[in-house]
Biopython code that builds the backbone (N, CA, C, O; Angstrom):
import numpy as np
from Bio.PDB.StructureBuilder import StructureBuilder

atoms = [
    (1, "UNK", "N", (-9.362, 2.241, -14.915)),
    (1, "UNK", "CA", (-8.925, 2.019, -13.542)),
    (1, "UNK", "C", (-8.776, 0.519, -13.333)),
    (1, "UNK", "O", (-9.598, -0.286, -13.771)),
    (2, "UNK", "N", (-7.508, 0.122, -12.528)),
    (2, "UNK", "CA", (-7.496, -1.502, -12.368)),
    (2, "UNK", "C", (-8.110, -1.795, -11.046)),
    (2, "UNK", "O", (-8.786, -0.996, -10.398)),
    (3, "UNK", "N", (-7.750, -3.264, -10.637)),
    (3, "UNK", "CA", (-8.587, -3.690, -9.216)),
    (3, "UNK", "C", (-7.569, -2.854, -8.571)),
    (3, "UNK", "O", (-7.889, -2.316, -7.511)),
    (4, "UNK", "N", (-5.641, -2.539, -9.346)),
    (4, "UNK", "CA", (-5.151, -2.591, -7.920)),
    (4, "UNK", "C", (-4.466, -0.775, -8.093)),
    (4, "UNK", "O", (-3.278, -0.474, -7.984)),
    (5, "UNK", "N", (-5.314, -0.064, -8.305)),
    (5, "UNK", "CA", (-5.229, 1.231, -8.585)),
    (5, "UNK", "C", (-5.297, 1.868, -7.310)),
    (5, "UNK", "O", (-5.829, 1.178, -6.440)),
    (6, "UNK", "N", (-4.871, 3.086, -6.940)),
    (6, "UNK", "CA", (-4.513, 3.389, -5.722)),
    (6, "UNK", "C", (-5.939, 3.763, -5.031)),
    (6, "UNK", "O", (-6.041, 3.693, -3.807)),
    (7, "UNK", "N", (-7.172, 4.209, -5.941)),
    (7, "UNK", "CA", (-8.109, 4.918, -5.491)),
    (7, "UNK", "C", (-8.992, 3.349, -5.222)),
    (7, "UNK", "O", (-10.025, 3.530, -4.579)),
    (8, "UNK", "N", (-8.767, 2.063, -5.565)),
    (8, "UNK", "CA", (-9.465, 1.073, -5.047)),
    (8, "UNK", "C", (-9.354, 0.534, -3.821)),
    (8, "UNK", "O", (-10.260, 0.024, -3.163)),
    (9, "UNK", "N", (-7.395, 0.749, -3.314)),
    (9, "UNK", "CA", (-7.004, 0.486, -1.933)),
    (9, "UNK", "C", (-7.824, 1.869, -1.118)),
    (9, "UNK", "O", (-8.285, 1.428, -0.065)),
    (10, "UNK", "N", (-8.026, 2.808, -1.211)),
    (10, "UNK", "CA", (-8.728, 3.741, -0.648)),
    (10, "UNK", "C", (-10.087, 3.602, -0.440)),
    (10, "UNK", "O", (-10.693, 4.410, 0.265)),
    (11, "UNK", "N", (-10.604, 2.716, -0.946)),
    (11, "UNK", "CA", (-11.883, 2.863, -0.757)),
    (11, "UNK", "C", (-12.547, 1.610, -0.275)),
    (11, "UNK", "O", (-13.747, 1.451, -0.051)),
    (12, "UNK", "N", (-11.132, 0.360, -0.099)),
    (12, "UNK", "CA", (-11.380, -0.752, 0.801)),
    (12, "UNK", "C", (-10.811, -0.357, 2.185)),
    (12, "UNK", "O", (-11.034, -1.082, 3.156)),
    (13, "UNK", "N", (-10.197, 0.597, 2.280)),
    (13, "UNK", "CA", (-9.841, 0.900, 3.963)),
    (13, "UNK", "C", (-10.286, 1.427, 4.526)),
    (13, "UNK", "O", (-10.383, 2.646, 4.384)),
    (14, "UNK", "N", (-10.884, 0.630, 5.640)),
    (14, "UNK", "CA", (-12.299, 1.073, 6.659)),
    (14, "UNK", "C", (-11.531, 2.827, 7.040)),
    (14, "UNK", "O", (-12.191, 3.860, 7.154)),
    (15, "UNK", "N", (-10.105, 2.713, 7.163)),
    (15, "UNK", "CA", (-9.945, 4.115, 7.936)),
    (15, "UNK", "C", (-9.728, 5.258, 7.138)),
    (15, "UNK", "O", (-9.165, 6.258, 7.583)),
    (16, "UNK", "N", (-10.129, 5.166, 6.025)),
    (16, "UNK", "CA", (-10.150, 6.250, 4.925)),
    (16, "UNK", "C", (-11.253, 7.422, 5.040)),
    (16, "UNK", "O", (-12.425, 7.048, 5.001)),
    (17, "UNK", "N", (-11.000, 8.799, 5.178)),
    (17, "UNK", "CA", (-12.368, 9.561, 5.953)),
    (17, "UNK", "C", (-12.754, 9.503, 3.927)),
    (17, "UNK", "O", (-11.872, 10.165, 3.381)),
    (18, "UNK", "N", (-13.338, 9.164, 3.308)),
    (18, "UNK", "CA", (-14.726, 9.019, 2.505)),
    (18, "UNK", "C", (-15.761, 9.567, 2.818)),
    (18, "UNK", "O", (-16.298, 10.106, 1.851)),
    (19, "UNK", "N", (-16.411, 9.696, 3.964)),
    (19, "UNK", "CA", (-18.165, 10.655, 3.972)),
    (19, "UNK", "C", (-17.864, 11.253, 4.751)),
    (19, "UNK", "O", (-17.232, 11.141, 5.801)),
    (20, "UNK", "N", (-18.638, 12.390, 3.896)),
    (20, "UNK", "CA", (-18.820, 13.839, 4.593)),
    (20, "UNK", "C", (-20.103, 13.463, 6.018)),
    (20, "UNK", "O", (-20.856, 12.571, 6.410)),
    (21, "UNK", "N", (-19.646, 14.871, 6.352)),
    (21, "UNK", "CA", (-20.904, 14.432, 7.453)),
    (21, "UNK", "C", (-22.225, 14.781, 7.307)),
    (21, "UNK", "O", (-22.916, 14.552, 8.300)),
    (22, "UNK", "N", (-22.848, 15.332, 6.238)),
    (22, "UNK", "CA", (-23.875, 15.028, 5.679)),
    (22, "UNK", "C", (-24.563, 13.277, 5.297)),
    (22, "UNK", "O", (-25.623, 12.675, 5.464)),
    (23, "UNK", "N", (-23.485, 13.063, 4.829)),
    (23, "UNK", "CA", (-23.331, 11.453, 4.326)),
    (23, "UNK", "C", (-23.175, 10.635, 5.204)),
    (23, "UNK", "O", (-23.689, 9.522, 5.098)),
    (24, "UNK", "N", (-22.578, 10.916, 6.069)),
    (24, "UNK", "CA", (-22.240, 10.139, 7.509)),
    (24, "UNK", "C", (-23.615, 10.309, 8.032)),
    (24, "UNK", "O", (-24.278, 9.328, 7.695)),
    (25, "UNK", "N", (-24.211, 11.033, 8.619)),
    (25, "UNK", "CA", (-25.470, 11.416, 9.062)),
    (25, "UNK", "C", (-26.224, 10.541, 8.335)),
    (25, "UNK", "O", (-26.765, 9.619, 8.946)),
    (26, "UNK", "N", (-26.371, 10.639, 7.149)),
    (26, "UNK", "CA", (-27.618, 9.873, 6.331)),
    (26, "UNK", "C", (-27.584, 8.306, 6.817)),
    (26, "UNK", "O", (-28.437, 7.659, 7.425)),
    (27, "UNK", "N", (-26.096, 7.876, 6.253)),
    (27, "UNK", "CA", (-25.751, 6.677, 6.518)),
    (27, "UNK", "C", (-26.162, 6.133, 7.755)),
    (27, "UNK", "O", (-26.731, 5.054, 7.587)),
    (28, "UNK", "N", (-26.056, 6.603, 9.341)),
    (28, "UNK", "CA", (-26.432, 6.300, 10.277)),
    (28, "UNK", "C", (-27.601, 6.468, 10.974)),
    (28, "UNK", "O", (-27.847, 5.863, 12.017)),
    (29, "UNK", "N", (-28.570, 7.512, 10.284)),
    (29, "UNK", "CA", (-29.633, 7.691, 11.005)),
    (29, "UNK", "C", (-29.702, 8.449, 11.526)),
    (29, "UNK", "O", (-30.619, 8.420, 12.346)),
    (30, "UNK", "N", (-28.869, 9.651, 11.490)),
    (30, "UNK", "CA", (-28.828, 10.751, 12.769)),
    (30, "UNK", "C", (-28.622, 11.779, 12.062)),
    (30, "UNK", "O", (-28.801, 11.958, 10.857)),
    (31, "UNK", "N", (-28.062, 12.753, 13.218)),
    (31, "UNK", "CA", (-28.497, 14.516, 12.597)),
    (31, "UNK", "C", (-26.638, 14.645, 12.594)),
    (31, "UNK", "O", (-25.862, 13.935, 13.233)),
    (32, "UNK", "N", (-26.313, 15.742, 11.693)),
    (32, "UNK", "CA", (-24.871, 16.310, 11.748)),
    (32, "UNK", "C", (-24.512, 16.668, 13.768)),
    (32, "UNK", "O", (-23.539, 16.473, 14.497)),
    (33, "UNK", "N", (-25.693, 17.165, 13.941)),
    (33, "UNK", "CA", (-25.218, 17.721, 15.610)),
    (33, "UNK", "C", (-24.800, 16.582, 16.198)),
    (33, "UNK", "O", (-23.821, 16.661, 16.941)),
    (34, "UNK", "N", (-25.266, 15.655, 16.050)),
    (34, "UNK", "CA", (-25.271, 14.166, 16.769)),
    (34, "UNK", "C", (-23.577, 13.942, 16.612)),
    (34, "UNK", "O", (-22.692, 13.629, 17.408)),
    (35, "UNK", "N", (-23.607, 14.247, 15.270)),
    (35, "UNK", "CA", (-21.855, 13.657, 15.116)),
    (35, "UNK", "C", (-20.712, 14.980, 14.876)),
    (35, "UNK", "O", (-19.704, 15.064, 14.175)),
    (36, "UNK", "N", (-21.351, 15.888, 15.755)),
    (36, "UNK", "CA", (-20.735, 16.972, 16.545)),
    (36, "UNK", "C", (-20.359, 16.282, 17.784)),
    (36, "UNK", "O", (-19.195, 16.071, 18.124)),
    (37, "UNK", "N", (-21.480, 15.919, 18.486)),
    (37, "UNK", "CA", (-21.726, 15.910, 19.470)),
    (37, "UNK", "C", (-20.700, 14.513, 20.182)),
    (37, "UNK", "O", (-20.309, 14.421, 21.345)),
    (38, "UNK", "N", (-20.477, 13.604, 19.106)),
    (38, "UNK", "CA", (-19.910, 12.580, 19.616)),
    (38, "UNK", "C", (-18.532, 12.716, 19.373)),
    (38, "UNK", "O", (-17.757, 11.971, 19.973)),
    (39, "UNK", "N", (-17.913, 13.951, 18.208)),
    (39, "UNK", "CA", (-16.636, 14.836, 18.219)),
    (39, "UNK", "C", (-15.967, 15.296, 19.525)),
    (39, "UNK", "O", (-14.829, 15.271, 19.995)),
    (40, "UNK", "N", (-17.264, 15.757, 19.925)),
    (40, "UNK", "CA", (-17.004, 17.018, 21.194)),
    (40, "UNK", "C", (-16.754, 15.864, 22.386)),
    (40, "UNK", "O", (-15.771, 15.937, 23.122)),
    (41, "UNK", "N", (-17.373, 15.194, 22.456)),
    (41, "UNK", "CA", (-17.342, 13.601, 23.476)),
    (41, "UNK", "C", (-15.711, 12.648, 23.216)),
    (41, "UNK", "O", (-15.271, 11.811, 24.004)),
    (42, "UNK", "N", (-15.312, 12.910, 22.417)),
    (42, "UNK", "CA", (-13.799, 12.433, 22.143)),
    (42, "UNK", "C", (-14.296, 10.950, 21.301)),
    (42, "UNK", "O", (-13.494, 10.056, 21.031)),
    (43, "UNK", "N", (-15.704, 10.903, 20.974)),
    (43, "UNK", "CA", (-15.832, 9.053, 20.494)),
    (43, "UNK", "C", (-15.575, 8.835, 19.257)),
    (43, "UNK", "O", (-15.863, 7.754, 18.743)),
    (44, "UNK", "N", (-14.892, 9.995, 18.461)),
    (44, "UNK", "CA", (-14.497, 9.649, 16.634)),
    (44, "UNK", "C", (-13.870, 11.306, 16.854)),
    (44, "UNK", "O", (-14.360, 12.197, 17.547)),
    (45, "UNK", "N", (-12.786, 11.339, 16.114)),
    (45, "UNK", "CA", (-12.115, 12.264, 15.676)),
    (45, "UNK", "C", (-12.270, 12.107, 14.258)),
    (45, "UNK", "O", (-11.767, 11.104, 13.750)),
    (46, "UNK", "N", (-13.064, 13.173, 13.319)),
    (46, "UNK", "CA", (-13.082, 13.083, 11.981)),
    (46, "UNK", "C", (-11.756, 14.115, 11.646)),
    (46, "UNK", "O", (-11.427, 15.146, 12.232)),
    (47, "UNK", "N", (-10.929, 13.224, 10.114)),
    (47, "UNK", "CA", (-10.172, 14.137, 9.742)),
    (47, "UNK", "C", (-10.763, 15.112, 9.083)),
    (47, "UNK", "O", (-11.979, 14.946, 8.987)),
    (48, "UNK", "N", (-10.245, 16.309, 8.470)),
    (48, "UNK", "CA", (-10.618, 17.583, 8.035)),
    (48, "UNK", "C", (-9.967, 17.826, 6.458)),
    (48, "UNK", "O", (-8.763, 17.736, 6.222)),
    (49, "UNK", "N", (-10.961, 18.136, 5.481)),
    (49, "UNK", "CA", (-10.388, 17.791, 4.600)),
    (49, "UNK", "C", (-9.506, 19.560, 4.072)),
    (49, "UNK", "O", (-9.462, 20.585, 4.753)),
    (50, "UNK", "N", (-9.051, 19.374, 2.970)),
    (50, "UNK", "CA", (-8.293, 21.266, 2.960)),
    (50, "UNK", "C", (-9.494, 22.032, 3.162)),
    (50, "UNK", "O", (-9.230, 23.032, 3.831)),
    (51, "UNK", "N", (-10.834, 21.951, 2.815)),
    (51, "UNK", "CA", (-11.428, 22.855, 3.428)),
    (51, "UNK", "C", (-11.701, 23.258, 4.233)),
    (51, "UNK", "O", (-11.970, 24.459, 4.209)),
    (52, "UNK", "N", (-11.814, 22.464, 5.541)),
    (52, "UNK", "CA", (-12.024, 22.261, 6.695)),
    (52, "UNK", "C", (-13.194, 21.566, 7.434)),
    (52, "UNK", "O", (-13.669, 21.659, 8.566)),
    (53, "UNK", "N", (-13.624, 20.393, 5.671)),
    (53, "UNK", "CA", (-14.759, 20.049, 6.063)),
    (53, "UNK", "C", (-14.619, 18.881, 6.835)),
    (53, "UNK", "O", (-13.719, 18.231, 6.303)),
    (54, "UNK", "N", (-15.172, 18.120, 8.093)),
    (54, "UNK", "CA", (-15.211, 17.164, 8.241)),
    (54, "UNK", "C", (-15.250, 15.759, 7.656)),
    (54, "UNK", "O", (-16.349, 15.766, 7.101)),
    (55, "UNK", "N", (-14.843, 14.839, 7.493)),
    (55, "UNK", "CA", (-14.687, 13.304, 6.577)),
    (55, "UNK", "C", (-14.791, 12.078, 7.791)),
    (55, "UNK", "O", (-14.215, 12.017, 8.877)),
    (56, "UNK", "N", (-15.324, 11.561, 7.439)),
    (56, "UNK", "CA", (-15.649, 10.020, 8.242)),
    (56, "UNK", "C", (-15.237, 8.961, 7.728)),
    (56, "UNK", "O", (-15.234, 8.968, 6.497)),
    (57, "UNK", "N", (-14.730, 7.643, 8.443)),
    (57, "UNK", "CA", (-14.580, 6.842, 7.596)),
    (57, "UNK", "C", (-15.529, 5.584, 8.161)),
    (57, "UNK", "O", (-16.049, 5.500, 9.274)),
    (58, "UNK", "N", (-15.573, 4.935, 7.405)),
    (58, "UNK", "CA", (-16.658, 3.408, 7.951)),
    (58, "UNK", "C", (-16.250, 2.874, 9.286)),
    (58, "UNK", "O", (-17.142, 2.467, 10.030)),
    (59, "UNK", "N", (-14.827, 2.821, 9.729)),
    (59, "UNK", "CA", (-14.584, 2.554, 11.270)),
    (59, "UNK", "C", (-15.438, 3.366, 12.086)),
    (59, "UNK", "O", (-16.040, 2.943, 13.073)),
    (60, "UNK", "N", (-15.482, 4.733, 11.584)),
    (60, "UNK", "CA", (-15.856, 5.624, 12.987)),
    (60, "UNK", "C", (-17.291, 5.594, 12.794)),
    (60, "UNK", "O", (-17.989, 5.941, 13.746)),
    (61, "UNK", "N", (-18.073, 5.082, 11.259)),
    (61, "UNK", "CA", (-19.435, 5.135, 10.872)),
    (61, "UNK", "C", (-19.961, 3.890, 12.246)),
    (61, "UNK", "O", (-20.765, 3.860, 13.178)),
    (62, "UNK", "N", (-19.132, 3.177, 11.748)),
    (62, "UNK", "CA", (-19.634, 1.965, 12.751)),
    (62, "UNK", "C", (-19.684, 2.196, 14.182)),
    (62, "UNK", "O", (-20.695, 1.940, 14.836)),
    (63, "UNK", "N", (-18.527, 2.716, 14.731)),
    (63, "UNK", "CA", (-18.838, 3.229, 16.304)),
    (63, "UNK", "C", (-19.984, 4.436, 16.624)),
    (63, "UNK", "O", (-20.620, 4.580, 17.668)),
    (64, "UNK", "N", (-20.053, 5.365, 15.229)),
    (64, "UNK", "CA", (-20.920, 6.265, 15.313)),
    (64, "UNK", "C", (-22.364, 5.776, 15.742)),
    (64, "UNK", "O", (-23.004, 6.145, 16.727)),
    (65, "UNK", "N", (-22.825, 4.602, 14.502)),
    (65, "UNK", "CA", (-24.263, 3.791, 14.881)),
    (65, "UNK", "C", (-24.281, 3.160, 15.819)),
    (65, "UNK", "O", (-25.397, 2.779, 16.174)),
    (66, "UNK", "N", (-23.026, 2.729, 16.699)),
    (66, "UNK", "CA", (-23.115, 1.523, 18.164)),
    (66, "UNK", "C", (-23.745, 2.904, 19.073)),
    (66, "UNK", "O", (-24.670, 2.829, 19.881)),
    (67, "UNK", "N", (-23.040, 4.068, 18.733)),
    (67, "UNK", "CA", (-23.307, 5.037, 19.983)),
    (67, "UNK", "C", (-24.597, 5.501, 19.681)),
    (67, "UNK", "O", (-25.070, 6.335, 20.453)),
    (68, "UNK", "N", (-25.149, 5.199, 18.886)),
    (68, "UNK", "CA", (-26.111, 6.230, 18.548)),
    (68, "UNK", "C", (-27.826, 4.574, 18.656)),
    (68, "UNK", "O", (-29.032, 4.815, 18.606)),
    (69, "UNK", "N", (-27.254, 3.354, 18.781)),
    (69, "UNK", "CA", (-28.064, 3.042, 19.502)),
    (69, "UNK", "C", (-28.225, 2.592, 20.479)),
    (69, "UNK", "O", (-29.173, 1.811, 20.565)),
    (70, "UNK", "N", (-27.250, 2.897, 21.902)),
    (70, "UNK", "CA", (-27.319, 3.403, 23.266)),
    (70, "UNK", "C", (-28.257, 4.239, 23.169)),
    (70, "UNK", "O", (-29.362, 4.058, 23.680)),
    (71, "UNK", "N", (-27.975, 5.121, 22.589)),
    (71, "UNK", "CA", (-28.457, 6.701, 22.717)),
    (71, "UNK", "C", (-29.724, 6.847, 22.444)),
    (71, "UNK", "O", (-30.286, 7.865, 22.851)),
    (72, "UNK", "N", (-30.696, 5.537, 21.447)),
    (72, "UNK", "CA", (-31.886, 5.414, 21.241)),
    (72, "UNK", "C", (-32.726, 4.928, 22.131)),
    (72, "UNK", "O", (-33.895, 5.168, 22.430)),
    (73, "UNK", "N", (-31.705, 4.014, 22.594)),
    (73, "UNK", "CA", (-32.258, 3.558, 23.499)),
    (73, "UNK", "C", (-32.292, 4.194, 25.250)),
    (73, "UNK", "O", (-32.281, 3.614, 26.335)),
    (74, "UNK", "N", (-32.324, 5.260, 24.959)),
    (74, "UNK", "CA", (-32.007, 5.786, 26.124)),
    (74, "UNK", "C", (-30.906, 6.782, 27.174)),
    (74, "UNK", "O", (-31.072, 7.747, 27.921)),
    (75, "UNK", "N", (-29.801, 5.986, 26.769)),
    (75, "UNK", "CA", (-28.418, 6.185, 27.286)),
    (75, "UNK", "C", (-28.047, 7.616, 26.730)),
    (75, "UNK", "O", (-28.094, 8.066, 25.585)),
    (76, "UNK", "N", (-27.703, 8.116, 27.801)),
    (76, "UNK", "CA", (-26.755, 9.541, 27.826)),
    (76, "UNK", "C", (-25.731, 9.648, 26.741)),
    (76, "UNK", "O", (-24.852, 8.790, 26.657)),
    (77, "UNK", "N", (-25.806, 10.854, 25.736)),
    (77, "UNK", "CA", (-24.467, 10.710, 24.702)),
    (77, "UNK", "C", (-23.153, 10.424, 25.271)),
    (77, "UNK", "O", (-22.517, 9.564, 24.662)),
    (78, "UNK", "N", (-22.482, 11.049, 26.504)),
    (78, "UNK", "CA", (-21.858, 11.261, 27.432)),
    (78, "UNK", "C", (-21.461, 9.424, 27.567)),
    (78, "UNK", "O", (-20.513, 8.875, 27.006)),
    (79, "UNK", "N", (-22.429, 8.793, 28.414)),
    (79, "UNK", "CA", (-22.453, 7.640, 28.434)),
    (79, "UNK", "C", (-22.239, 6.336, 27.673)),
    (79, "UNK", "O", (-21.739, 5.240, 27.930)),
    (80, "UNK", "N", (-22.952, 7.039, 26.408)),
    (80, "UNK", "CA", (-22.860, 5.945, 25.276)),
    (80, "UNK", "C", (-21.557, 5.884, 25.115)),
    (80, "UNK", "O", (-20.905, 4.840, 25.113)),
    (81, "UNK", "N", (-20.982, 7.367, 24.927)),
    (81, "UNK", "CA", (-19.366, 7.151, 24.440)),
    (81, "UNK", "C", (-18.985, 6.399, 24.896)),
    (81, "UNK", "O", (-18.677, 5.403, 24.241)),
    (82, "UNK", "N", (-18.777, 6.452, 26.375)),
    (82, "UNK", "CA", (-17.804, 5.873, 26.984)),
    (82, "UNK", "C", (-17.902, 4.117, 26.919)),
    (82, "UNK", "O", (-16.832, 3.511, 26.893)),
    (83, "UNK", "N", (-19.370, 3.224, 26.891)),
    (83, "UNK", "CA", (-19.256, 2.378, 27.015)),
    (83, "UNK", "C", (-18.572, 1.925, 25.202)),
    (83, "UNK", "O", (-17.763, 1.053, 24.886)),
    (84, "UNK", "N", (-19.264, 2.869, 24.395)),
    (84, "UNK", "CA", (-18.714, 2.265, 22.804)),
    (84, "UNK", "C", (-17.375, 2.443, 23.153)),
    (84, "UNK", "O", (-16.726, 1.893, 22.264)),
    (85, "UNK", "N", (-16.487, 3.014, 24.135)),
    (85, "UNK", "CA", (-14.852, 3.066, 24.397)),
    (85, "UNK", "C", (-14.710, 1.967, 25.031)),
    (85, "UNK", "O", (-13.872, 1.346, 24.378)),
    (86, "UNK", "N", (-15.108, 1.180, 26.151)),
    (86, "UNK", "CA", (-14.895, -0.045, 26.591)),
    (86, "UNK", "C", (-15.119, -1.007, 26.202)),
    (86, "UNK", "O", (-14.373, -1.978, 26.334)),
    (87, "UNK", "N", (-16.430, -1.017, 25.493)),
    (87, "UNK", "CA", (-16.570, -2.493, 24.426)),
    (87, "UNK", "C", (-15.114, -2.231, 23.237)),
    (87, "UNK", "O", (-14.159, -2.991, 23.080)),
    (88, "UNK", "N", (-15.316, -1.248, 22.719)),
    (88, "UNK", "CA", (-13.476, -1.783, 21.814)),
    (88, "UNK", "C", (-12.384, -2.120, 22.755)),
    (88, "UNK", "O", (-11.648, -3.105, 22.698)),
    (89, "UNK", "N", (-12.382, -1.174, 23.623)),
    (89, "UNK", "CA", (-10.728, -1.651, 25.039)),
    (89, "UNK", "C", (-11.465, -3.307, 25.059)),
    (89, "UNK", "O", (-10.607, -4.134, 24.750)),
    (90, "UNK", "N", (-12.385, -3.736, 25.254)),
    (90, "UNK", "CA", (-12.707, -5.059, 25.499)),
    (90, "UNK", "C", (-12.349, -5.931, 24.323)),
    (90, "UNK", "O", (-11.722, -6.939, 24.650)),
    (91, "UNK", "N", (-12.572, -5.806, 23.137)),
    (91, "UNK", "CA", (-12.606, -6.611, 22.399)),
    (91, "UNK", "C", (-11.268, -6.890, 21.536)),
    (91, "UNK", "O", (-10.964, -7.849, 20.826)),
    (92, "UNK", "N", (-10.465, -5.495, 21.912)),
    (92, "UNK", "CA", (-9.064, -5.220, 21.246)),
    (92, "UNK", "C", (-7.938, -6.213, 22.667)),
    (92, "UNK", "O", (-6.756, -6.452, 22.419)),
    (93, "UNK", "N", (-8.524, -6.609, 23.904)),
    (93, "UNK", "CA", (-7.644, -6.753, 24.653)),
    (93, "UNK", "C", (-7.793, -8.356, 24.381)),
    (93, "UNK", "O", (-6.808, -9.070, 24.192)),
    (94, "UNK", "N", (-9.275, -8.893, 24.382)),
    (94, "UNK", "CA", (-9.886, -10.149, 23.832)),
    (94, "UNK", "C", (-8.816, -10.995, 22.607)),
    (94, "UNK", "O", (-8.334, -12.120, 22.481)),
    (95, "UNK", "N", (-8.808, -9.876, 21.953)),
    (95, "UNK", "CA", (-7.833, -10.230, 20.493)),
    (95, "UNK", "C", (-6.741, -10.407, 20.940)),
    (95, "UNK", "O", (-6.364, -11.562, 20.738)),
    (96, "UNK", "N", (-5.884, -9.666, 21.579)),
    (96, "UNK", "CA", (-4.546, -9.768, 22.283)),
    (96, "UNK", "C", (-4.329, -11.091, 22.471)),
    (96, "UNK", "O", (-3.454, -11.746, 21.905)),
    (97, "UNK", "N", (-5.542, -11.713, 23.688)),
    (97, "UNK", "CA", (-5.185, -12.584, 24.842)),
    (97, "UNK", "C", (-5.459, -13.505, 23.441)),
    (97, "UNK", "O", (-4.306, -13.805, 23.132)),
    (98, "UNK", "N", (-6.189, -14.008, 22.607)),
    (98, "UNK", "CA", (-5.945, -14.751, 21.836)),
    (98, "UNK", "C", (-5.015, -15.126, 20.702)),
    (98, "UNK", "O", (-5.013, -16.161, 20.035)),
    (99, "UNK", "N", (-4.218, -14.059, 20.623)),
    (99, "UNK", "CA", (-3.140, -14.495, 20.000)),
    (99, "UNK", "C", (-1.686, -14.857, 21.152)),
    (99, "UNK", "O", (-0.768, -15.627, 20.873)),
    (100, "UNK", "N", (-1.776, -14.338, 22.002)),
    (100, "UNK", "CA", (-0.693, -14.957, 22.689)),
    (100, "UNK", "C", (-1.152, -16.508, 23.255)),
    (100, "UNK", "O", (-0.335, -17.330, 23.669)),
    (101, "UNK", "N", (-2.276, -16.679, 23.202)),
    (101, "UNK", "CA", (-2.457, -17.887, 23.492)),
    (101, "UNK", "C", (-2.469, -19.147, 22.459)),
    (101, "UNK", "O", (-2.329, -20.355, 22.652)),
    (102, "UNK", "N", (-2.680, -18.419, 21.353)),
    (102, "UNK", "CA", (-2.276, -19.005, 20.034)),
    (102, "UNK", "C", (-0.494, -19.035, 19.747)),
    (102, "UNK", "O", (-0.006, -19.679, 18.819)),
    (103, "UNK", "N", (0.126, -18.418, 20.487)),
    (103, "UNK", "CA", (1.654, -18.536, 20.004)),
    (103, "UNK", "C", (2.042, -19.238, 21.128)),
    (103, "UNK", "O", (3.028, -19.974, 21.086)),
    (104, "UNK", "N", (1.223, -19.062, 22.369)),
    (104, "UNK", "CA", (1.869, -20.175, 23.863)),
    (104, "UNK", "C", (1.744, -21.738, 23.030)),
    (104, "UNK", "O", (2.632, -22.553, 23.276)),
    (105, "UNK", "N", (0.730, -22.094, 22.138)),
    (105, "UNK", "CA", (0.098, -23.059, 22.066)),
    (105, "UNK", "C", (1.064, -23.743, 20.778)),
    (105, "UNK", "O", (1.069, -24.900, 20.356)),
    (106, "UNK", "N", (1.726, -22.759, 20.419)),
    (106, "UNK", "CA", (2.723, -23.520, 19.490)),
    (106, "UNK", "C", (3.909, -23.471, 19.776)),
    (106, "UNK", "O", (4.665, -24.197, 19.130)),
    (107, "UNK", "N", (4.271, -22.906, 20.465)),
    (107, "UNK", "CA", (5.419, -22.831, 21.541)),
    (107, "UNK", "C", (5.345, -23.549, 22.964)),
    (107, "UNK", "O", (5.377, -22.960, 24.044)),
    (108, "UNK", "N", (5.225, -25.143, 22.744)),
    (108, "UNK", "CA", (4.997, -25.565, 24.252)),
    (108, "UNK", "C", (5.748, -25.125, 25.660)),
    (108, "UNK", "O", (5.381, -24.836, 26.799)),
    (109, "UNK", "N", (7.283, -25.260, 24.791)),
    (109, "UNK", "CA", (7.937, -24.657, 25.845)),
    (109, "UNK", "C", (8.093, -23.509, 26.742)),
    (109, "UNK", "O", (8.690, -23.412, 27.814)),
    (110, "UNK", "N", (7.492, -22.754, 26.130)),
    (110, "UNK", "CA", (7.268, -20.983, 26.853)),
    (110, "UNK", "C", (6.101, -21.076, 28.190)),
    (110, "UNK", "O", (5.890, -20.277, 29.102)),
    (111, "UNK", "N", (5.562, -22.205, 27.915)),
    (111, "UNK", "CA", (4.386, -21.821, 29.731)),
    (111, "UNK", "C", (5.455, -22.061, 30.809)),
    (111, "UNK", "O", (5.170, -21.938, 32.000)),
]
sb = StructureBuilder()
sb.init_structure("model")
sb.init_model(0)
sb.init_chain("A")
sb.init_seg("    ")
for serial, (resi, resn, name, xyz) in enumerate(atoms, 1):
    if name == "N":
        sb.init_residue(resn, " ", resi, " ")
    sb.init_atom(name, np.array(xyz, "f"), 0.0, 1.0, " ", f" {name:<3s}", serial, name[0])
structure = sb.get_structure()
């Protein structure tokens, strides 16, 4: 197998579903219901593999553990979702405003 073999780009892309949800579970600390539960909540859509098993990938691992320590700390599953949905709307809009301000900034003429 080389560095640039197709199964190496697969397994550097955060959005590749790679763990099962057994594995996903382990990985994060939590129970399979948990990451039912955050399915059923709309906060990760896992793809389905031909069997129909669930697959995760490290993007959704990562929002999985943000929600899941709200949720330790207290916070409603319900709840957690939603704020792990506004901290990304926050940080994806963050990114935005910094690149247009990075292209205003080389483009004097456009303000």
């Amino acid at each position: 197998m080389t560095a640039d073999s197709p199964l190496t780009g697969r397994l550097d892309d955060d959005d590749y579903p790679a763990y099962t949800m057994g594995r996903a579970a382990e990985m994060i600390g939590a129970s399979p219901g948990f990451l039912r539960a955050l399915g059923e909540a709309r906060l990760i859509t896992p793809l389905r593999s031909e069997g129909g098993h669930r697959r995760y990938s490290r993007y959704q691992l990562r929002i999985a553990a943000r929600a899941r320590e709200l949720v330790d700390q207290g916070t409603p599953v319900e709840a957690a979702c939603r704020i792990v949905i506004l901290e990304d709307q926050l940080e994806e809009a963050q990114r935005l405003n910094a690149e247009y301000r990075a292209a205003a900034d080389k483009d004097p003429g456009s303000h």
